[in-house]
C-alpha positions as CSV (number, residue, x, y, z in Angstrom):
1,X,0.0,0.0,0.0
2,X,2.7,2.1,0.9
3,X,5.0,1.9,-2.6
4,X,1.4,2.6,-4.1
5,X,1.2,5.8,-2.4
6,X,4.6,6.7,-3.2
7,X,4.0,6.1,-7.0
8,X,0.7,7.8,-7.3
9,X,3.1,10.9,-5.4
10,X,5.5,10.8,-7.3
11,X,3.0,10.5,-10.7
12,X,1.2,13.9,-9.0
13,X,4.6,15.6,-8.8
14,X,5.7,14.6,-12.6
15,X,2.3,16.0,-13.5
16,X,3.2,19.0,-11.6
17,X,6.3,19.6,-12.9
18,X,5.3,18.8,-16.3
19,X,2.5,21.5,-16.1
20,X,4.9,24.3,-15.0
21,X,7.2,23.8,-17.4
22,X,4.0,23.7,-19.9
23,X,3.1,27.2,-18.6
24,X,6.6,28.3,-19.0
25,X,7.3,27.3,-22.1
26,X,3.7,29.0,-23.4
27,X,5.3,32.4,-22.1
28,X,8.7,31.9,-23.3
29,X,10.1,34.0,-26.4
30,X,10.8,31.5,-28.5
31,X,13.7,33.1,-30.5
32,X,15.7,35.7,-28.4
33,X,16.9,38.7,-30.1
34,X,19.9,37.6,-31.9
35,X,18.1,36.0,-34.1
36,X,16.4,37.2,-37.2
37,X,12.6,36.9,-38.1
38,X,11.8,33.4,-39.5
39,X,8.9,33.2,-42.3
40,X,6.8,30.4,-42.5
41,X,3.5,29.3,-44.2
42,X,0.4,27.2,-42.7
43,X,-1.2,25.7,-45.9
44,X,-5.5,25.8,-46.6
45,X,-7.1,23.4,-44.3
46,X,-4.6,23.0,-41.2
47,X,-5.4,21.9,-37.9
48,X,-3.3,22.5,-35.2
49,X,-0.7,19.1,-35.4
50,X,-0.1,20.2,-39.3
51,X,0.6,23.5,-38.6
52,X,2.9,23.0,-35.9
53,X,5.0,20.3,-38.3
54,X,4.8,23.3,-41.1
55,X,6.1,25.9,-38.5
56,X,9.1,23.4,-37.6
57,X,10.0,22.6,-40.5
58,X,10.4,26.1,-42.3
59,X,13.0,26.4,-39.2
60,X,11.3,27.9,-36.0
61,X,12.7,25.9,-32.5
62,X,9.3,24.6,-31.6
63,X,8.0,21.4,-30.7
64,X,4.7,20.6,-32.7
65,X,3.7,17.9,-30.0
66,X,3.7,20.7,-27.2
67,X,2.0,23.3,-30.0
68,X,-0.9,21.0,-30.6
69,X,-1.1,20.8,-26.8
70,X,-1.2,24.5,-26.2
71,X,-3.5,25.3,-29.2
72,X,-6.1,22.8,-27.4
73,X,-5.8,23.8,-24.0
74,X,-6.7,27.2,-25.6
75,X,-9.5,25.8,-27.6
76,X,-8.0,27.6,-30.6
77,X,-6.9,24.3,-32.5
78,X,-10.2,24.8,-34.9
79,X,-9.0,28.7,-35.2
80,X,-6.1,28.8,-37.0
81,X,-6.2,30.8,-39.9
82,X,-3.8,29.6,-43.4
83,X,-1.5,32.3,-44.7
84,X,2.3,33.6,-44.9
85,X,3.2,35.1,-41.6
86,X,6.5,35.6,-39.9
87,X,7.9,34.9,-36.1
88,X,9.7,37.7,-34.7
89,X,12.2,38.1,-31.9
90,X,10.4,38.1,-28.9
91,X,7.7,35.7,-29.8
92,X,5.7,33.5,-26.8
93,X,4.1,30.4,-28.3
94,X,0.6,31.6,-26.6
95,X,1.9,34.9,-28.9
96,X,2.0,32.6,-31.7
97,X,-1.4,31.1,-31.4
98,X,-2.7,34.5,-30.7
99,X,-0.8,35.6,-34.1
100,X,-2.2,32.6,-36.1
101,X,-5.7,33.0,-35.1
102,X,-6.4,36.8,-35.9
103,X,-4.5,36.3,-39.4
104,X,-2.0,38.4,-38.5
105,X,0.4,37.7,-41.5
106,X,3.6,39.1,-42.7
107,X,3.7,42.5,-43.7
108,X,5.3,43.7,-47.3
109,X,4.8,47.1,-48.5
110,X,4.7,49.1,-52.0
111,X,5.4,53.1,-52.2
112,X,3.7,54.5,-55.5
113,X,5.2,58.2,-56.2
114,X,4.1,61.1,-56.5
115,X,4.0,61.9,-60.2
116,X,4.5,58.2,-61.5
117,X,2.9,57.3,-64.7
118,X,1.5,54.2,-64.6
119,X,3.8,52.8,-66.8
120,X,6.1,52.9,-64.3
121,X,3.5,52.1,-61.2
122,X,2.8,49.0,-63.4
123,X,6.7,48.4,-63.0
124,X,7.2,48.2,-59.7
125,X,4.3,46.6,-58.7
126,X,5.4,43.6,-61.7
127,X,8.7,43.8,-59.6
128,X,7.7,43.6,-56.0
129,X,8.9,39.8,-55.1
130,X,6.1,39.5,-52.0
131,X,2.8,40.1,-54.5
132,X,1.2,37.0,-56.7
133,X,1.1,39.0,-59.8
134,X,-2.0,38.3,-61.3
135,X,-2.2,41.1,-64.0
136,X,1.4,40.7,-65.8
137,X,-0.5,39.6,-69.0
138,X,-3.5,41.8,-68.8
139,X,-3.1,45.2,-70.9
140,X,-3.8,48.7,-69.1
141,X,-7.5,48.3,-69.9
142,X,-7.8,45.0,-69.0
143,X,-6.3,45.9,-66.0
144,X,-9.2,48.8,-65.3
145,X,-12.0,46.2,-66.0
146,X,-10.4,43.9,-63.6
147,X,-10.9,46.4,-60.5
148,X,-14.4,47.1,-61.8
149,X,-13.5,50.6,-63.0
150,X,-15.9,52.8,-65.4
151,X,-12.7,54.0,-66.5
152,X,-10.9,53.1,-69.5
153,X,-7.8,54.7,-69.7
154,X,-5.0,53.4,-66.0
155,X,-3.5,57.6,-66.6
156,X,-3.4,59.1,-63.4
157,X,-6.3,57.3,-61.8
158,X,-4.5,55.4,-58.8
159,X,-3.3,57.4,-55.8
160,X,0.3,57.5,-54.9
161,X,1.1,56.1,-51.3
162,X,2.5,53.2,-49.4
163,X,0.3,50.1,-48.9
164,X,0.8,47.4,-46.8
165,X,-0.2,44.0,-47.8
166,X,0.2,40.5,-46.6
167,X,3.1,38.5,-48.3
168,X,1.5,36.6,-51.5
169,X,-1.8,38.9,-51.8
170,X,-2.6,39.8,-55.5
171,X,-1.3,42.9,-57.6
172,X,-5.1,43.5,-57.8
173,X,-5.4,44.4,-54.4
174,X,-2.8,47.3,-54.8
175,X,-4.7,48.3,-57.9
176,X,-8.1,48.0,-56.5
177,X,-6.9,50.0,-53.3
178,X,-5.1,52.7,-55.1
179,X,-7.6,53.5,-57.5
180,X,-10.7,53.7,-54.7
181,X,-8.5,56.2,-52.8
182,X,-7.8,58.1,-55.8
183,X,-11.8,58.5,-56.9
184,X,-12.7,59.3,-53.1
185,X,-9.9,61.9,-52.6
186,X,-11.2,63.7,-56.4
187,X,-14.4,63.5,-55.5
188,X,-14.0,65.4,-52.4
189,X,-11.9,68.1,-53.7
190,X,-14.2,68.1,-57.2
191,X,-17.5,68.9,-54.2
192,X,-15.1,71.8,-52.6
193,X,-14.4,73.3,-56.0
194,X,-15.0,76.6,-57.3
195,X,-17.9,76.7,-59.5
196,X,-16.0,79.4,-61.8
197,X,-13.6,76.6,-62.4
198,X,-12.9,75.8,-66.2
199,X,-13.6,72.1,-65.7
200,X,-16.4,70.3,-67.0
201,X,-15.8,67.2,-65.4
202,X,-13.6,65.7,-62.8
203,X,-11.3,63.9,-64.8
204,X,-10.4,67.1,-66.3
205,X,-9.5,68.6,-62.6
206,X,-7.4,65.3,-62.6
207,X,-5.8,65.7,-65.7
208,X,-4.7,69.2,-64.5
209,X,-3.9,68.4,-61.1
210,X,-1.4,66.0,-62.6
211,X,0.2,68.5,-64.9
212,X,0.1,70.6,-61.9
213,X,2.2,67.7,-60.3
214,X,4.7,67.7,-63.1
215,X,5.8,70.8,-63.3
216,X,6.1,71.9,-60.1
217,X,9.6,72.4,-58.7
218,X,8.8,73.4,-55.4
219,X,5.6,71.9,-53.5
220,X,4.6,75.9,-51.8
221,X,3.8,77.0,-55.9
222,X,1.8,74.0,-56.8
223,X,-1.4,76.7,-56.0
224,X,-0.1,79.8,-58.0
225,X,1.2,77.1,-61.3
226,X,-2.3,75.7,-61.2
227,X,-3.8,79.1,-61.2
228,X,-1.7,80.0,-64.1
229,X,-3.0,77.5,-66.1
230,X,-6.4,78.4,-65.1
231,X,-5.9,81.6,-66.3
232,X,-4.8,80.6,-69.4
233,X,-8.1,77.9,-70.3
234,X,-10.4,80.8,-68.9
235,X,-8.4,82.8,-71.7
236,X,-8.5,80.1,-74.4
237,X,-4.5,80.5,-73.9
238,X,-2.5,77.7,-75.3
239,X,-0.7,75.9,-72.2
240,X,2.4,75.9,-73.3
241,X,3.4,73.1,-70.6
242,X,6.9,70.9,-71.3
243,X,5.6,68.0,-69.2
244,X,2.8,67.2,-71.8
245,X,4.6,67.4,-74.8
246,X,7.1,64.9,-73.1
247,X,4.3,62.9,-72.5
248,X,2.9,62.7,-75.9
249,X,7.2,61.7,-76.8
250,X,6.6,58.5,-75.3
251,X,10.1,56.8,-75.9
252,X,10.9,59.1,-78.5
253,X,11.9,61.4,-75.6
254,X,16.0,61.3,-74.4
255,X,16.0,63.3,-71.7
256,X,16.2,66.8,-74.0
257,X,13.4,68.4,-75.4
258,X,14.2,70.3,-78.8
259,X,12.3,73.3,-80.4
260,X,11.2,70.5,-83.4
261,X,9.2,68.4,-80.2
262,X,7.5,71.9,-79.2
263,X,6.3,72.0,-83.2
264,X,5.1,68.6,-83.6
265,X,1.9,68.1,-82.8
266,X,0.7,65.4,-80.9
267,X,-2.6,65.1,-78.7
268,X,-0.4,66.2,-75.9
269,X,1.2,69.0,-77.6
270,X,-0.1,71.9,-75.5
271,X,2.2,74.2,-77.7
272,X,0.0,72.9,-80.5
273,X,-3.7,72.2,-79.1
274,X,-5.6,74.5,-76.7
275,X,-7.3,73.3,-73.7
276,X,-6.0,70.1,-72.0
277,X,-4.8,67.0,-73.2
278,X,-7.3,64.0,-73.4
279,X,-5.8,62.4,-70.2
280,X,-3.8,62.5,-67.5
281,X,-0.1,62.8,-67.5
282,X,0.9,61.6,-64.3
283,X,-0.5,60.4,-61.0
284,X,-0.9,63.3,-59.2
285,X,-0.7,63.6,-55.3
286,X,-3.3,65.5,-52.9
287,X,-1.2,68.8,-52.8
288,X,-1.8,68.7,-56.8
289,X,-5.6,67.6,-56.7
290,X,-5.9,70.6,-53.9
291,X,-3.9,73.0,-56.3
292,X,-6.3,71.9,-59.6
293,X,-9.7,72.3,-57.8
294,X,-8.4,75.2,-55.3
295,X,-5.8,77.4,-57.4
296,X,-4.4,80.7,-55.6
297,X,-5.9,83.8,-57.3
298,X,-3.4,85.6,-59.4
299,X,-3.4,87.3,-62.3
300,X,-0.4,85.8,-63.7
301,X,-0.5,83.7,-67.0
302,X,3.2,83.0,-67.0
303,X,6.1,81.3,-65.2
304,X,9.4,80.7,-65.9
305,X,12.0,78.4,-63.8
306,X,14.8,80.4,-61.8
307,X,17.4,77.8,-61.9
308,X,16.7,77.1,-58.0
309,X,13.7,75.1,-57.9
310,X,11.2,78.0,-57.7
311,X,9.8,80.4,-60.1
312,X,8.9,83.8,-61.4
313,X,5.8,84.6,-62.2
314,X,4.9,87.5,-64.6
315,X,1.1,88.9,-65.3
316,X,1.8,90.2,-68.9
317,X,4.3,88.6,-71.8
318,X,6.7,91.8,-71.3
319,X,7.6,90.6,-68.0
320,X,7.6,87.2,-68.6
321,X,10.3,87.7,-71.4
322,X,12.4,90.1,-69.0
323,X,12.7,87.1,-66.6
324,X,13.3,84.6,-69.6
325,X,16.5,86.8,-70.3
326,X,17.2,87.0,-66.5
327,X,16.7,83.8,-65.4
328,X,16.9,81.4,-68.6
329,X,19.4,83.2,-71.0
């Protein structure tokens, strides 16, 4: 009777023992700091055995025997969700169950700049390594009628910012995202505007808002360019802006634009064609959508670079041509 006392003791003890160093292992980081984040995967359909095998075998120290224990005692074994996520210094396994059920997968990011065109927004997203790049084969307007757009034409109609996105989401996402901001951000500014504006439509604020963007040296003029150019449409003024004319160049243009470009007329010639070009240029940032629906009141219709980022600014052709010679020749 005795030795059966002792074993059942010494069985309650084990038990004991096991259990706190079940609990301390739950609260344990379990990489320390010299070591660098390790990404791992937990595939569709996962319970909590699987997922602890995946999570050991892409290389994290954890026992899946005692991960399927915790994720039960926790009632969380049903919870896991599948995706790409990463375990960072610091990490408890009760931090890791917590991490797994809310979806809390790894982080990439994309910037988009201001002033892009989406030629090249179309590059870097094709280039980014963590998105599944769904729309490599689709041309620009295939593109537009996979985000559900009404619009045709990609010009300036995403907005330029950094969004995060889980590791292996779609391109469309970025595109889907982008673009929403974009049409919520004109469409504020369009129900601000001035009703004496020259614009018919908000895609044409947007397509001057982002020749506003591209030809602005210095972000404290983007209001006194735009009203400029207002000026000049009320006027029926020719433009006269270098950025579309290097548009319409496509990959004719080397970096140098020549008195022959200003003379050859293109849709985008604005040395050529009144008004403003059929699209976009660029994708223009808020500053420039604030500039092109809320222009500073001047009287100026011209502007000339002073070699220092910043401009003059001249009311009448006379002066314009003084500061030409001043600041240009």
């Amino acid at each position: 009777m005795a030795f059966i006392k002792k074993i059942i003791t010494l069985c309650i003890m084990l038990a004991i023992a096991g259990g706190g160093y079940f609990v301390y292992w739950s609260q344990h980081p379990i990489i320390g700091d010299e070591i660098e984040a390790i990404e791992f995967t937990i595939a569709p359909g996962s319970g909590a055995h699987a997922a602890g095998q995946q999570i050991a075998e892409a290389g994290v120290p954890i026992e899946p025997l005692l991960f399927n224990l915790l994720a039960r005692v926790t009632n969380k074994s049903g919870k896991l969700k599948a995706g790409a996520y990463e375990l960072k210094p610091g990490t408890t396994p009760l931090r890791l169950i917590e991490q797994l059920v809310r979806g809390e997968f790894a982080q990439e990011q994309l910037t988009i700049i201001e002033g892009w065109t989406f030629r090249q927004m179309r590059a870097a997203i094709a280039a980014h390594k963590g998105l599944k790049h769904d729309t490599v084969a689709l041309s620009d307007k295939e593109v537009m009628s996979a985000i559900g757009s009404e619009y045709k034409l990609p010009e300036g109609m995403f907005f330029p910012d950094t969004y995060l996105f889980a590791k292996g989401a779609s391109d469309l996402q970025i595109y889907k995202q982008a673009h929403g901001i974009l049409l919520t951000r004109l469409n504020e500014a369009w129900e601000k505007r001035d009703p004496a504006l020259p614009y018919k439509t908000p895609y044409e604020a947007l397509t001057m808002a982002s020749i506003v963007e591209k030809e602005t040296g210095q972000k404290s003029e983007r209001g006194m360019i735009a009203g400029v150019f207002v000026n000049r449409l009320k006027l029926g003024m020719l433009l006269q802006t270098d950025p579309t004319v290097i548009y319409g160049m496509g990959n004719r243009y080397d970096g140098k634009i020549r008195k022959s470009d200003l003379e050859t007329d293109t849709p985008y010639n604005t040395y050529t064609r009144t008004g403003l070009p059929p699209t976009p240029i660029a994708l223009p940032g808020v500053q420039s959508l604030a500039a092109a629906l809320a222009p500073a009141k001047t009287a100026a219709l011209y502007f000339v670079s002073k070699g220092n980022g910043t401009s003059q600014f001249s009311d009448n052709l006379t002066d314009h041509n003084r500061a030409v010679n001043k600041y240009q020749r």
